[in-house]
ROSE-433856 format. One record per residue: x, y, z of N, C-alpha, C, O, CB in turn; residue in three letters. Coordinates in steps of 0.05 Angstrom, whole numbers, plus 5000, padded with zeros to 4 digits. Each point is the difference from the previous one (the first is absolute). Glycine has a CB too. Layout:
XYZXYZXYZXYZXYZALA...
This chain:
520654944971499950215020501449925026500149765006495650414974UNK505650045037501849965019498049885022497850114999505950274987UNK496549445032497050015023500350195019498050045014501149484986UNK502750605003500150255019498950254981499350165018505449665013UNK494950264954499150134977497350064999498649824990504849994991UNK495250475030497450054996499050134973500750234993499649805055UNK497449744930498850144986498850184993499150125020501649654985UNK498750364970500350194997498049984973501149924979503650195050UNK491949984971499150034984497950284988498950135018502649394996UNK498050564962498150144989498149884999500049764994502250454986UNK495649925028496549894993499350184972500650245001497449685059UNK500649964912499250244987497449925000499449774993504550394980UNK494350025035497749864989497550214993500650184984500949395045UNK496450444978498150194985498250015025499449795011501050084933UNK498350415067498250025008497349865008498750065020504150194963UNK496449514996498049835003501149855019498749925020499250104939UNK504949905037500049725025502450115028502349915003497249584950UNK498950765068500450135010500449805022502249905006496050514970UNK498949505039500149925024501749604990500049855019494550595006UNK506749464946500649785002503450155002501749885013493749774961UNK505050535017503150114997501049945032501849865008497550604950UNK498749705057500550255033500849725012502249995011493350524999UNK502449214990500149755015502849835001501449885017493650104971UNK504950074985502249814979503250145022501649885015495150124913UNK503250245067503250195009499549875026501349795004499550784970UNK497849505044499549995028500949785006501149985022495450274982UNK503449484976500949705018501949964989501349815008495249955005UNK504550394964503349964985501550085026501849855010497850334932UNK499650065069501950205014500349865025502250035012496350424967UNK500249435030499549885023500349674997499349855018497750564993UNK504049544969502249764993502750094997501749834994495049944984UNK503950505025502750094992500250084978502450054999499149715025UNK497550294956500050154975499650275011498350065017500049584949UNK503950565020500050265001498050084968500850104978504649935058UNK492149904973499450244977498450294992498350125012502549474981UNK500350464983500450264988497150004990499349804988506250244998UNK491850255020497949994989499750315003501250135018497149364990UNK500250594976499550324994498850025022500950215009498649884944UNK498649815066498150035016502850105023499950205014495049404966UNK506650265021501550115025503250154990501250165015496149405018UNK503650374940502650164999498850274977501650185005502749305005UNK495050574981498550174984499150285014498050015014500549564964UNK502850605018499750275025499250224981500650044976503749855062UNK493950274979499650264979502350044992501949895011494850365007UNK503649914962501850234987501549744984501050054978499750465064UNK499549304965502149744980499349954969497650074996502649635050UNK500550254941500450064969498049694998501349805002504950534984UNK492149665011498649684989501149784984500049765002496650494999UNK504349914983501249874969502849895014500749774997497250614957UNK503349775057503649995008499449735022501249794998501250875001UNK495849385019499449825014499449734993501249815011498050535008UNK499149624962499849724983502349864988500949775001495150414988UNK505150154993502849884988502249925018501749884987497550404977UNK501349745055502149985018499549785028501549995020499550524960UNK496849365015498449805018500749794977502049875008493550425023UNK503649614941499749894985503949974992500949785000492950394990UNK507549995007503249975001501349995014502249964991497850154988UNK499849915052501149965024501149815001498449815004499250395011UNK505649704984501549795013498349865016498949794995504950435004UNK496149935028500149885023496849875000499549855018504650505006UNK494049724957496649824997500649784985499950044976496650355020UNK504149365013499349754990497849984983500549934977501249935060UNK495750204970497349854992499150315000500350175017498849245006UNK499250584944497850134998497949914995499749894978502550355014UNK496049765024497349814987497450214996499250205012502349315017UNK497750374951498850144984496349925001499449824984506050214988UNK492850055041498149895017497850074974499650234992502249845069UNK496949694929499950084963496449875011499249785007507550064947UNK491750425042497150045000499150044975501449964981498650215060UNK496449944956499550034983500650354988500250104977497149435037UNK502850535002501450384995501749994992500750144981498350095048UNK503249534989503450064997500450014975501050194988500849595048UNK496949884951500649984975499750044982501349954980499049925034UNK496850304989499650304974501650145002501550004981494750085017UNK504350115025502050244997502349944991501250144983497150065049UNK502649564979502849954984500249924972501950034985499449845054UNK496250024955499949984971500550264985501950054985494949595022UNK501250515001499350324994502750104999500650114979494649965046UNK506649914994500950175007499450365015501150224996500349374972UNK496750325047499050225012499749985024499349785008499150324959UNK502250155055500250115021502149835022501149804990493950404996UNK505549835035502049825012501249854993502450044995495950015025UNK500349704977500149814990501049994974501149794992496050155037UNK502650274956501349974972502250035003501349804996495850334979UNK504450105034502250105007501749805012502349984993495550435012UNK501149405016501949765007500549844982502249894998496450115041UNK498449924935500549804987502750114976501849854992492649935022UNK505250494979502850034987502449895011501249824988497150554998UNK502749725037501549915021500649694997501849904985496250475043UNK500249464990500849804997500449784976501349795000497350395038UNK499549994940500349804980502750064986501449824991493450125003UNK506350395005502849864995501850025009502050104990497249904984UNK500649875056502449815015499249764995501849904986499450375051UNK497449614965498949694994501849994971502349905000491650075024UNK504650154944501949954976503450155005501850014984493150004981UNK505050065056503250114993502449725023500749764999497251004994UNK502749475026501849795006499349985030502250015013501650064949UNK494449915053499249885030499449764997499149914979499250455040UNK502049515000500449775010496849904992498150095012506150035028UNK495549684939497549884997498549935024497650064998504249794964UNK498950045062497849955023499950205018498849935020501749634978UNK500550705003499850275016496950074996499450135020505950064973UNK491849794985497850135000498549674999500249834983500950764991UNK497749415045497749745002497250115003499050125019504149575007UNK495750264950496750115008498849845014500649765002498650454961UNK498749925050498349935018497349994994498950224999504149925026UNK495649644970496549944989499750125030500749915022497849564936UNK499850805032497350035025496949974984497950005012505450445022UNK496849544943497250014998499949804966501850014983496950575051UNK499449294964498449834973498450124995499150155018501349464987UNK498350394961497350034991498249755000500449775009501650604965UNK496849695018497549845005499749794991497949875004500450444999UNK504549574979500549704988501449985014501249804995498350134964UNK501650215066502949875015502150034989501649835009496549875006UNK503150484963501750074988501350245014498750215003499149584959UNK505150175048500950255014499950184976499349974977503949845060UNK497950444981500050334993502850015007500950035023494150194990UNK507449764951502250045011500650234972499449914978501949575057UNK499650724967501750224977501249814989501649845011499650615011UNK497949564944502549894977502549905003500949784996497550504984UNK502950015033502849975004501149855012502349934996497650364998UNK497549605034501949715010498049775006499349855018504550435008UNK495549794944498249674997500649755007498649855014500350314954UNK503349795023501549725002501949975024501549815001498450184950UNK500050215069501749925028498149855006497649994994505150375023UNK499249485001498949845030499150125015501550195005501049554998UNK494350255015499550165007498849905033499249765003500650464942UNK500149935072498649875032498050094995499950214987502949785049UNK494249854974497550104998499349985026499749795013499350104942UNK500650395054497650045023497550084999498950125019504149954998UNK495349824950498750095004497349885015498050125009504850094960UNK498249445028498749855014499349985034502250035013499749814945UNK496550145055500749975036500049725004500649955023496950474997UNK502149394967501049765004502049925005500449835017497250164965UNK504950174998503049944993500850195004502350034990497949684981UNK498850495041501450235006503749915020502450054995491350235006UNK505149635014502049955032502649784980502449995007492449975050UNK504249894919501949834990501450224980502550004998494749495009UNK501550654982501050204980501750255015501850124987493749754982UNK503950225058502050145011502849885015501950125009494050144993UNK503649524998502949925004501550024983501750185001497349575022UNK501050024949500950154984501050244995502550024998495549745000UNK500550434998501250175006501650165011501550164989496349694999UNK501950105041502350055027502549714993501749975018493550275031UNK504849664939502249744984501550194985502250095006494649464984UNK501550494987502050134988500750284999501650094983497549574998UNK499450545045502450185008502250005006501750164992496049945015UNK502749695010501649825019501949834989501849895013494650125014UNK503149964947501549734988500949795013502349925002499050344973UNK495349625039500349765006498149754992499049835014503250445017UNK497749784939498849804993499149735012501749855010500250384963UNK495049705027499849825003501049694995500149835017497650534986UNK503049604968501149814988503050134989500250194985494749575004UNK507050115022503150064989500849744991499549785007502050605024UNK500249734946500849794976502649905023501650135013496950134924UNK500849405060502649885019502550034982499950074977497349555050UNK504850314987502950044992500149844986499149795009503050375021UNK498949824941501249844971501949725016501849975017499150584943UNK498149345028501449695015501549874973500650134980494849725063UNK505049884959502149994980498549804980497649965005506850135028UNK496549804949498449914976500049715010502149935009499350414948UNK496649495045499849845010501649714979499949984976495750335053UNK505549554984502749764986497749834978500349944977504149915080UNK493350094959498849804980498950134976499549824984499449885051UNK500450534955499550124978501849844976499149924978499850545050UNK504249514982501349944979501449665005502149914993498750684998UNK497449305020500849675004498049884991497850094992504649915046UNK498649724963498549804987497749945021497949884995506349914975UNK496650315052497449955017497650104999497949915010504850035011UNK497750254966497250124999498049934982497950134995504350205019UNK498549434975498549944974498249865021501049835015502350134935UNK493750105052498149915014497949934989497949955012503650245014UNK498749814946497249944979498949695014497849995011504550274933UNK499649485054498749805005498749995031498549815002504550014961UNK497350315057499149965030497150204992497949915009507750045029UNK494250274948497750174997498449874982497650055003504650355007UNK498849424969498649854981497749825018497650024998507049974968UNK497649795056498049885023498450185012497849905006505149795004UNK497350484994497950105018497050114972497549995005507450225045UNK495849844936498750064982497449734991497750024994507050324994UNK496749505015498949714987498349925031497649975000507349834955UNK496850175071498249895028497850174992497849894996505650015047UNK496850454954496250094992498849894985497649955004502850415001UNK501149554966498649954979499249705006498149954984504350404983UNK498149445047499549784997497949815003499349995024504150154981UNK495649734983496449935000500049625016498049865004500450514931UNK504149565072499749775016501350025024501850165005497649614958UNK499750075049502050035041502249954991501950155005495449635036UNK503249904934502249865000502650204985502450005006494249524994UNK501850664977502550244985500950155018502550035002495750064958UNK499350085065501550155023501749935016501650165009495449984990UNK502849625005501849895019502849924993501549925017494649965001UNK504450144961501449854985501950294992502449984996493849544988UNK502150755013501350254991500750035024502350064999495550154963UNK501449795069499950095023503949835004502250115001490549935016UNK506449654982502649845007502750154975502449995007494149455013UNK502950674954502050064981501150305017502349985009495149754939UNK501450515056499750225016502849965016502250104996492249935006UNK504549775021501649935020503549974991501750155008493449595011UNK505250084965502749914989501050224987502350045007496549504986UNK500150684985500550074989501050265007502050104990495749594991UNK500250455044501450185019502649965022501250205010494249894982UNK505149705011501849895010503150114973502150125001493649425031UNK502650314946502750024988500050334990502150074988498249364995UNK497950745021501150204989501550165023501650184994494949824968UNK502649915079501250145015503449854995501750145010493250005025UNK505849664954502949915000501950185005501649985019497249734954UNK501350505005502750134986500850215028502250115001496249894934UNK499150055090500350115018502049935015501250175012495249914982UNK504249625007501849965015503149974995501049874981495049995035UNK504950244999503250195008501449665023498849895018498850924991UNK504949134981500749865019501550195013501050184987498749394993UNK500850435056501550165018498850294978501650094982503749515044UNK492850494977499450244994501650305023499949975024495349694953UNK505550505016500150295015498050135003497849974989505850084999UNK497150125029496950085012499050224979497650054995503449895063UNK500750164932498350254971499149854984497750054992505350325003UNK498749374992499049894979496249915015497950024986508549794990UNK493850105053497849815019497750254992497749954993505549745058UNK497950574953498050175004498850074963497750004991504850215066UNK500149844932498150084964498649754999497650075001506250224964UNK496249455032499349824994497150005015498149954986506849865003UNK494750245034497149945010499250254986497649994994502649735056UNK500850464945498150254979499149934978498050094989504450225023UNK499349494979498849954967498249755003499749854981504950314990UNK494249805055498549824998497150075000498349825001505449965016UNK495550504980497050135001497949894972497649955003505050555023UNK498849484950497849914983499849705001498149894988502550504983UNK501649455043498349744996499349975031499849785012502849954942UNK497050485055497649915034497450164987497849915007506150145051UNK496150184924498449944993498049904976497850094993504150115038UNK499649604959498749784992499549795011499049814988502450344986UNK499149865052499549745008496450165015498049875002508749815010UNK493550564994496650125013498149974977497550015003504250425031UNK499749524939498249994979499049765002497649955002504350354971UNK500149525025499049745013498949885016499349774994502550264993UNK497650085040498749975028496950144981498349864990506850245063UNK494850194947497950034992497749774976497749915000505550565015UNK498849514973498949764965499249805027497749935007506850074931UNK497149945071498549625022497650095017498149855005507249885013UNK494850554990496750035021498550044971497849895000503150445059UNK499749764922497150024984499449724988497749954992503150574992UNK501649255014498349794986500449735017499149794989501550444960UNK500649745078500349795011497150025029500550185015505849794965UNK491749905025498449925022502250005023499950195016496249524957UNK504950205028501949825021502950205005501949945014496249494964UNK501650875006503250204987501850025032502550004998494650444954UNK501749595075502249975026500749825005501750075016497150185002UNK501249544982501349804992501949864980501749845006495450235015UNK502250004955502150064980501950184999502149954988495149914994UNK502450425033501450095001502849935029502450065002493250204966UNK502749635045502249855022502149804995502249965011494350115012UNK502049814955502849804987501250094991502349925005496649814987UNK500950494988501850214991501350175011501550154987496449804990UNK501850065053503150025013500449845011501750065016498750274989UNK498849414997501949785007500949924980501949845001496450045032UNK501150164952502049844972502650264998502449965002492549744958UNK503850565034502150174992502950055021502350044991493350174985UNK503549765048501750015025501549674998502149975012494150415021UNK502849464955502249725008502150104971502550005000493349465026UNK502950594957502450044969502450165010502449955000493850104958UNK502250185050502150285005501849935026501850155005494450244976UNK503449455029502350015028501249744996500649845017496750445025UNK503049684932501049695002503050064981499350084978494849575023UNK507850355000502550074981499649884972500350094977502949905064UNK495849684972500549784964498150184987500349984976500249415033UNK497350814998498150104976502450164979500050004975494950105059UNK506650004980501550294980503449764991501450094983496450615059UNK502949064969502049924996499749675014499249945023503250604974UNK498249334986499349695014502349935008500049835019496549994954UNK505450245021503449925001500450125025501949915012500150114937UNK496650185067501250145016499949795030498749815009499950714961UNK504149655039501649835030499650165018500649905021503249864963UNK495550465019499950305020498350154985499650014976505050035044UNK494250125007498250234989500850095032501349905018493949964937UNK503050435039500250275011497250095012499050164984504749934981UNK494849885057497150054999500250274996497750105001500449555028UNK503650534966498950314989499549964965498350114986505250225055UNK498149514952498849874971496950005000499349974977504749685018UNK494450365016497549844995498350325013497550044998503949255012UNK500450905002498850185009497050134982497750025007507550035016UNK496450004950498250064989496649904990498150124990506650025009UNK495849625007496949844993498650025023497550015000503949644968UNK500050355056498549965026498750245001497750015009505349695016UNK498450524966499350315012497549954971497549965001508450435026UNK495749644952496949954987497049885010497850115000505749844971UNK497149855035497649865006498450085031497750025008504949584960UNK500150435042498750305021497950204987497750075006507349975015UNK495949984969498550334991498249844979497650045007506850444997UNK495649364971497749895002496949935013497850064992506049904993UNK497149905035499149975026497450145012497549975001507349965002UNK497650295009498150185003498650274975499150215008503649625039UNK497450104931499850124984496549834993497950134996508450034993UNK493849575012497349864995498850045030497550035003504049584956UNK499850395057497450125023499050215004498150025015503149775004UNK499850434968500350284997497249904966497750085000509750195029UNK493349634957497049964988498149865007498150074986503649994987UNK497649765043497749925013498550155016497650015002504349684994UNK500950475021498250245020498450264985498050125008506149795029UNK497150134943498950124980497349924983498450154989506249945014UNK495449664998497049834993499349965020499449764995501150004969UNK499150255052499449925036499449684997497749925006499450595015UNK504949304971500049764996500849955028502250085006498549874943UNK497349905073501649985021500449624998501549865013496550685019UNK500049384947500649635005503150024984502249905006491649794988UNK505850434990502850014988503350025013502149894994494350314979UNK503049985044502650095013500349735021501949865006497750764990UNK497749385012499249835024502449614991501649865011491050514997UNK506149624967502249814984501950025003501049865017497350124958UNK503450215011502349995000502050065027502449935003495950134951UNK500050115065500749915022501049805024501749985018496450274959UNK499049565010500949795015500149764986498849795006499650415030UNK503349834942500749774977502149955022501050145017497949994924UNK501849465047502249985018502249924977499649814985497850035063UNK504950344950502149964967501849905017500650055024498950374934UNK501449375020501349805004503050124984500250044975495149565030UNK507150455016501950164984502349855001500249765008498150685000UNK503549714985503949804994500350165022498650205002504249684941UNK499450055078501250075018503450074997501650145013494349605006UNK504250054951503049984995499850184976497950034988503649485031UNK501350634972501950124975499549794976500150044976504350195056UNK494949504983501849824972497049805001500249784989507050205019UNK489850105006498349894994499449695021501749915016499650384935UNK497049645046499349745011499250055030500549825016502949924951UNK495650455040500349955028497250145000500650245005505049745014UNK492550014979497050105002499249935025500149785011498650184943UNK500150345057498949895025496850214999499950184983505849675050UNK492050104984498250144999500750325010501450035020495849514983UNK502150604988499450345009497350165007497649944999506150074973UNK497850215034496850194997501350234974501749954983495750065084UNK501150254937499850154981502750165007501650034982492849975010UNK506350125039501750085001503349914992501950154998494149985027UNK503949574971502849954977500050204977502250074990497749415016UNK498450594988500350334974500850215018501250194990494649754973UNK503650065061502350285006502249995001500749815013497050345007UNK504650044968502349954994501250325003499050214990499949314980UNK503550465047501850304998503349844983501549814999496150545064UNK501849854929502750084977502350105004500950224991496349864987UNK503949735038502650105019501750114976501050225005499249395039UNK500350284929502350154986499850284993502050144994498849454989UNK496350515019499350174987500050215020501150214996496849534970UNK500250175063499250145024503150075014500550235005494149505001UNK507450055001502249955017502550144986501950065015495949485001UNK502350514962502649924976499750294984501050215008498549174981UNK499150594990499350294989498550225013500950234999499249524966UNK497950205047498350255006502150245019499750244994495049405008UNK506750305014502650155018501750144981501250205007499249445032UNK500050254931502250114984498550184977501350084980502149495031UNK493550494993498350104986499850275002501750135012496449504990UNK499950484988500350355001496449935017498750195006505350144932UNK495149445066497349935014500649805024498549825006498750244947UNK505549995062500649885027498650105022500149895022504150054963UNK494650245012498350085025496649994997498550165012505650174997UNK495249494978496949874998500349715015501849834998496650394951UNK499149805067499949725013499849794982499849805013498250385023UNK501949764937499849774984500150124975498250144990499249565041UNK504850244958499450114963499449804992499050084980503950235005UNK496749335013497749974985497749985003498449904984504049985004UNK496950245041496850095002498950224983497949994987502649895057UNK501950404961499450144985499749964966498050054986503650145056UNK501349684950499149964971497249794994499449994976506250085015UNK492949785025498549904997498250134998499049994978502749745036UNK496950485006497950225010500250164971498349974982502650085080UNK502150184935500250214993500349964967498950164985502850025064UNK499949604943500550004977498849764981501049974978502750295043UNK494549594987499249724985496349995004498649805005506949905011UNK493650594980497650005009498149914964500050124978501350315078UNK497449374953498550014967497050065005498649885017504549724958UNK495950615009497950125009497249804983500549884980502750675030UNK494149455002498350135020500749895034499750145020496349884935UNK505149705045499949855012502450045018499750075023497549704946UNK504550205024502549985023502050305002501950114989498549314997UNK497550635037501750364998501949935021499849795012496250634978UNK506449805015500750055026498549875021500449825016501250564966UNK496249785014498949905034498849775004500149875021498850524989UNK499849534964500049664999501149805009498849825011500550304964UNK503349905020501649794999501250065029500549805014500450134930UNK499850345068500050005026498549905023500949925022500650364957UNK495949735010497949865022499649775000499949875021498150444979UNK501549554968501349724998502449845024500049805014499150394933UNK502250005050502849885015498849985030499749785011504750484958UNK494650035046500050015024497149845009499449995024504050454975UNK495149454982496949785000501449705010499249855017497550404932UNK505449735035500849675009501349965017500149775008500050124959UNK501450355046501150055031497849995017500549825016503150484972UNK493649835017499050075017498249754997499249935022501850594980UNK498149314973498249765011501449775009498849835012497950294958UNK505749855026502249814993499549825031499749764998504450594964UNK495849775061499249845030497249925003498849915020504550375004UNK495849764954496349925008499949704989498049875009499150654981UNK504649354993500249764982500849835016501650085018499450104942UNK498149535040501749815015502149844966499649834983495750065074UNK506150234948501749924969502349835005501150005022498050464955UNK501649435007502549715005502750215002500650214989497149274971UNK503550385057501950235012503049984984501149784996496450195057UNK503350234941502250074977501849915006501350115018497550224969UNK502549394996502249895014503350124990502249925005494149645000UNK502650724973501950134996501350265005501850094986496849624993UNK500050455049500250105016500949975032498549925018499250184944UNK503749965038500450055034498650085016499549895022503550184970UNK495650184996498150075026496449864995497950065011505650494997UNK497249244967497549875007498150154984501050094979500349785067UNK495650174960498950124984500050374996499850145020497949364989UNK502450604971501250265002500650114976501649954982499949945056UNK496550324966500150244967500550255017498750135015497049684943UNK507550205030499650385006499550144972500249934977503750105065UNK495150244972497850164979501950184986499450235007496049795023UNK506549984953502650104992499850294995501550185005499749394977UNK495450395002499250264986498150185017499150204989501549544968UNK498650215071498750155019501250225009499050085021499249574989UNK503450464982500250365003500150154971500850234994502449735051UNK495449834937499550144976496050114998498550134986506749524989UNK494550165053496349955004498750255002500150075024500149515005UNK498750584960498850185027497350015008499550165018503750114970UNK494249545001498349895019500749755010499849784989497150464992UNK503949845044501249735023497249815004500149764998503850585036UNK494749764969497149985016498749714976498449825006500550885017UNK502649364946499349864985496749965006498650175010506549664984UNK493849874997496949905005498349955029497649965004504049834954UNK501150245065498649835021497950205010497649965005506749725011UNK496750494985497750215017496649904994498050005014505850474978UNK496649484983496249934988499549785011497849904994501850254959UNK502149715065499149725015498250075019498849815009505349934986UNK495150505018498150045015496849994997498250035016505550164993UNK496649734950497650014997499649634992501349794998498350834987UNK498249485013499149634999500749764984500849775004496050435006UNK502350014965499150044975503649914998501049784994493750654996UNK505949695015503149994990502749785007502249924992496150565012UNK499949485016500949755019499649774977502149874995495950305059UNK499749774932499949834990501749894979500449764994496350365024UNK504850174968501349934984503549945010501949914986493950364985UNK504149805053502549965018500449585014501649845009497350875010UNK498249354973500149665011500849894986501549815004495550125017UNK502250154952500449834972504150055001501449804997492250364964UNK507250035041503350045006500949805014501649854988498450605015UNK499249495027500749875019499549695002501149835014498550625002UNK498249524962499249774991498049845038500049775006505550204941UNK493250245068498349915021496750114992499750184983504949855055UNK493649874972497549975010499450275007499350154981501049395035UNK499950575008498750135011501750255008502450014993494749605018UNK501850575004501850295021501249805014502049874992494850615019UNK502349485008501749845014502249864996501950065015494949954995UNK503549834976501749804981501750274989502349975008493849544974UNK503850685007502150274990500950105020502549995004495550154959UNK500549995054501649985026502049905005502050134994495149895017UNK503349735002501349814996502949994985502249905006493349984999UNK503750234978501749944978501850365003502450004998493649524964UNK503050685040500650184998501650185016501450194997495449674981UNK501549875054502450095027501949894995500849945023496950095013UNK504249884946502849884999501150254981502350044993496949365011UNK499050724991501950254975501450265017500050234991495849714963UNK505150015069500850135010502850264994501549884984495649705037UNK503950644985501450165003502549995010500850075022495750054978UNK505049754976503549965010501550325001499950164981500749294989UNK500750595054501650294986502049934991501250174987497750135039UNK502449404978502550054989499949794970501449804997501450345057UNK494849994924499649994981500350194979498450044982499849705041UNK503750344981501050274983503450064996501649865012493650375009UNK505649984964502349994988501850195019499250205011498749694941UNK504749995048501750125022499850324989500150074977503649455036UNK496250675015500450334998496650114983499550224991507549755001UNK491149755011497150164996498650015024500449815015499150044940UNK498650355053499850115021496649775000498949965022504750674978UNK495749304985497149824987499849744988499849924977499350465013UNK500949525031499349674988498349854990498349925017503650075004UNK497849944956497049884990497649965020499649855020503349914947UNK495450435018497149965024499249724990500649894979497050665027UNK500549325018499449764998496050004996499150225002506549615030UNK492849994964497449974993499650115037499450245006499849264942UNK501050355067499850205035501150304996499050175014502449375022UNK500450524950500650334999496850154999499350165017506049784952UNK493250005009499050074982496650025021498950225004505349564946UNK494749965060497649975005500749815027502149885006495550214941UNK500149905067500349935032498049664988498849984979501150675066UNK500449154976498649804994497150105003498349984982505449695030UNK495950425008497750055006497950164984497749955005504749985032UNK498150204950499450214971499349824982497850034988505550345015UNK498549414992498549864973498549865003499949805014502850204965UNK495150165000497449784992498350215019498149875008503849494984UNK498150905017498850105019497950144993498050035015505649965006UNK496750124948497650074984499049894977500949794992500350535025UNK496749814970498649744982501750124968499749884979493750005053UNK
């Protein structure tokens, strides 16, 4: 439908559901639906029959809905009185040639098993039910949706067949095999031992990713085809919290181990004399989004010793292309922008005007459900920005500006406010201490006046810069109720 274009519907319905019809028109009409009801276009001396027939075939009526009671759906069974006369009508436009979604019935009423009251003839439509007041307000949207044809859920645009379907890379039996066996395993010494095989073995299946002097299309398909083995690696994070005591910490070596393989050249070529750090783009951005993909599940378990770990693990990383040069870090060495992809392709894209396409493809297109939705993994991102100044953490000797997470995916957020607000309660505090790894209010305090409100923490030509834990709640507020 055009959006300048006012709808245009028939009501048919039956006498019994008078005062649900009169309500129903009144807030169509007054959403902008022009509609058509005997009660108001229906004039003495007018032909009844001609009027139904010519309401029911009218071009210009989109939607007939058909408001299906316990009368309606006798008479139309019957075929008798009003109502019969329409049901001739519409039942054969429905079998002839109108548009299958032009007649949507409408549940106004159940019997006494809760079984609607719908006429034979359109048993098997899809149908809106008002007859509930619970779901009423969810069931009339809907409806005003699809006058409107604006569906709630629209099918995204056909994308292209993804490269690893038909490569040797995709053979992932042996990395899912390990993970299969770390659950199944009945000694520390087999787990650990599947845990250390895991490690190597994911390594060798991310190999074939790497592109020497890659281009930025090839930079960009390539981080696309990397969604089923990130998530196999959450299968794996998950398998270590269910069978390791000690799993945030294991999981911390596992990006220090995975981060020294992947940024090192001799992993993908030992012979090699030169490399390319956009070569390596793709593991970094991975393990980015890893990253925050396992904090995005803790916050989801409200694991705060957990995060609290890997927070302030100190990983010991390569500084060099060619290895040997390990120095201590914090967590933010995993934040990583993707100059080939962000700098290079995204400008020559038909998606040059989003503040970050691989935030978005992160957010919009790599969501694995119950756990890592869109908004998950968005708040994830903008959580390790906003605690990131409360830490006294070993300072990043592979950054310039020192310690520093920008929140890539924070205009994908839309509760900014995230958890802090509940710091006003006590109760809640406690589990914030356990985050911050302090004692007391006081001691969070402390810790919480450094989370201050950068504006110029946001993306050039955005009018909104990542809110900060002070955006959100005043010091003085937390811990203020029980």
């Amino acid at each position: 439908m055009e959006d300048d274009k006012t709808p245009k519907v028939f009501i048919s319905y039956s006498w019994s559901s008078d005062e649900l019809v009169l309500d129903l028109a009144k807030r169509l009409v007054a959403h902008g639906v022009d509609v058509v009801l005997d009660k108001w276009d229906l004039k003495e001396g007018n032909d009844k029959y001609e009027f139904m027939e010519r309401c029911v075939n009218d071009s210009e009526i989109t939607k007939v809905l058909i408001i299906c009671d316990k009368i309606y759906a006798q008479k139309a069974n019957d075929r008798t009185g009003g109502v019969g006369d329409e049901t001739v009508i519409i039942s054969s436009e429905i079998y002839g040639n109108a548009r299958q979604e032009k007649f949507i019935p409408i549940i106004a009423e159940r019997d006494e098993e809760g079984k609607e009251y719908v006429p034979i003839y359109i048993k098997t439509r899809i149908y809106i039910d008002l007859s509930d007041p619970a779901k009423y307000e969810e069931e009339y949207e809907k409806l005003l949706r699809n006058i409107y044809e604006k569906p709630q859920f629209i099918k995204p645009k056909l994308g292209k067949r993804p490269e690893w379907l038909d490569e040797e890379k995709s053979d992932f039996f042996p990395i899912k095999d390990l993970i299969r066996q770390i659950r199944g395993s009945n000694t520390v010494n087999k787990r650990k031992n599947c845990i250390s095989r895991f490690w190597e073995d994911y390594v060798e299946v991310l190999k074939p990713y790497y592109v020497y002097n890659v281009n930025p299309e090839e930079a960009y398909n390539n981080f696309l085809n990397t969604k089923p083995i990130r998530d196999i690696y959450l299968d794996f994070m998950e398998s270590i919290v269910e069978v390791e005591d000690n799993y945030a910490e294991v999981l911390a070596e596992t990006f220090e181990y995975l981060y020294n393989k992947l940024s090192c050249v001799r992993t993908f070529n030992l012979q090699a004399s030169s490399a390319y750090e956009t070569d390596f783009d793709v593991y970094k951005t991975l393990l980015w989004e890893v990253f925050i993909c396992t904090i995005a599940y803790f916050r989801h378990t409200k694991d705060y010793m957990a995060i609290n770990t890997l927070l302030t693990y100190t990983y010991f990383l390569e500084t060099s292309s060619f290895g040997g040069a390990i120095k201590p870090n914090n967590y933010t060495a995993f934040r990583h922008f993707n100059k080939i992809i962000e700098n290079q392709y995204k400008p020559t894209s038909e998606m040059k005007n989003k503040y970050t396409l691989i935030g978005d493809v992160i957010c919009n297109q790599r969501e694995k459900f119950p756990i890592y939705t869109s908004e998950a993994i968005a708040e994830a991102d903008l959580f390790l920005y906003q605690v990131c100044n409360a830490y006294d953490l070993v300072e990043d000797n592979q950054n310039w500006m020192g310690i520093y997470w920008f929140p890539g995916c924070y205009v994908y957020v839309k509760n900014k406010g995230l958890e802090w607000e509940k710091m006003k309660s006590r109760r809640y505090c406690k589990k914030m201490q356990i985050l911050f790894g302090v004692d007391n209010i006081e001691q969070l305090k402390e810790k919480i006046a450094k989370c201050e409100y950068d504006s110029n923490m946001k993306y050039s030509g955005s009018w909104e810069a990542a809110p900060a834990i002070l955006s959100v709640i005043k010091l003085e507020d937390i811990g203020s109720l029980n």
